[in-house]
SEROSE-760407 format. One line per 5 residues: number of its first residue (from 1); their letters; for each residue x, y, z of C-alpha. Coordinates in steps of 0.02 Angstrom, whole numbers. Layout:
BEGIN
NUM = A = X,Y,Z  ...
//
This chain:
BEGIN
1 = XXXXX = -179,8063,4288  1,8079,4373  -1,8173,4524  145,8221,4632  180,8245,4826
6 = XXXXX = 309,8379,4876  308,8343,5047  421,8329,5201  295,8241,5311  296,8052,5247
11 = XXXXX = 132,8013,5339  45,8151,5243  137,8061,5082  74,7899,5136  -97,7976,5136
16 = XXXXX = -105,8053,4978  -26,7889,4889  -160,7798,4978  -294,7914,4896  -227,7933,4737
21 = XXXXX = -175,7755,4688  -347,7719,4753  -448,7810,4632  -341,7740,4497  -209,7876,4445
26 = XXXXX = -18,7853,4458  89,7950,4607  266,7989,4650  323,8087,4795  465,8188,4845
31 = XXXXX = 528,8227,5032  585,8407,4981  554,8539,4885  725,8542,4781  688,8347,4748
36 = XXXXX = 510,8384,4707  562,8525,4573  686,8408,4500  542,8307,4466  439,8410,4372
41 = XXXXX = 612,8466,4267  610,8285,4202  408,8246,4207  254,8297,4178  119,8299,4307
46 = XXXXX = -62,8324,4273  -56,8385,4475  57,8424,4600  30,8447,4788  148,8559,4871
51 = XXXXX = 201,8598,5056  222,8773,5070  322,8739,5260  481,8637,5214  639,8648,5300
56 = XXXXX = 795,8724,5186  686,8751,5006  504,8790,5037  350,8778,4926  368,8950,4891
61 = XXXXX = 548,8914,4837  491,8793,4728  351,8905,4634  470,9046,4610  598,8935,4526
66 = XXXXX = 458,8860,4415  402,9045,4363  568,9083,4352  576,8947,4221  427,8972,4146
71 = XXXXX = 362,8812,4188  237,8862,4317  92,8886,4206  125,8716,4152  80,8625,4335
76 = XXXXX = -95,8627,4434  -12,8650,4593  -135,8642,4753  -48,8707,4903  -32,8597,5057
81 = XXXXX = -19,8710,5226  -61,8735,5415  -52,8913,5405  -220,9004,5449  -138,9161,5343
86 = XXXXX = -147,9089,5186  -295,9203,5114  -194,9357,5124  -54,9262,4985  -159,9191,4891
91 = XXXXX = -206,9303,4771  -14,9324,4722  0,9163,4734  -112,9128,4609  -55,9261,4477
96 = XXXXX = 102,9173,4496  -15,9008,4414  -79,8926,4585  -220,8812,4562  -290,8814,4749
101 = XXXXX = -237,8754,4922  -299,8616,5040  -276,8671,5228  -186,8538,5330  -259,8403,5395
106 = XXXXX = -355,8399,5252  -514,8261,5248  -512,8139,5133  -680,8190,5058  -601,8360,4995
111 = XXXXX = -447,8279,4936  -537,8178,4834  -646,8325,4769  -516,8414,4742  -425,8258,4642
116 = XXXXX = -575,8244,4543  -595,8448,4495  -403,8417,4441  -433,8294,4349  -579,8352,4250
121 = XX = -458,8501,4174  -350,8378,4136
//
């Protein structure tokens, strides 16, 4: 499975890389959100993890250019985010093809369950 990181925290990279490459499947990272859709112009990814809280083009930038291009359907994006109000968005979130979101810091035993749930509708 190739996952991505959209992320502008590299520790939070570093941790997902280390989880990831662990369990076997291949990861690339990007430090911002117009890097990170730029990415999935040119690649497939059987995942992508996505900050919604990035400076200059945010995670929601990035999923309303990929619906915009019809390519959202096309991702299993899990949000990334610190923000407690995230309930209240998902549900348009996910019309707009969201898979789920992980609420920073997330533990390593639900990253990999989520990982693993991923990769199973792979």
């Amino acid at each position: 499975m190739k996952v991505l990181e959209i992320d502008d925290n590299p520790e939070i990279i570093a941790f997902v890389e280390m989880t990831v490459t662990s369990m076997g499947h291949e990861f690339a990272s990007a430090l911002n959100g117009k890097a990170g859709l730029e990415m999935i112009e040119k690649d497939k990814y059987d995942m992508v993890f996505l900050d919604l809280s990035m400076p200059e083009f945010s995670g929601i930038d990035v999923i309303n250019e990929l619906v915009a291009k019809d390519m959202m359907r096309k991702q299993h994006i899990v949000l990334f985010t610190a923000s407690a109000g995230i309930e209240k968005d998902l549900g348009e979130l996910r019309e707009k093809g969201v898979h789920s979101y992980l609420a920073k810091p997330v533990d390593i035993d639900v990253l990999i369950d989520k990982i693993n749930e991923i990769d199973a509708l792979s």
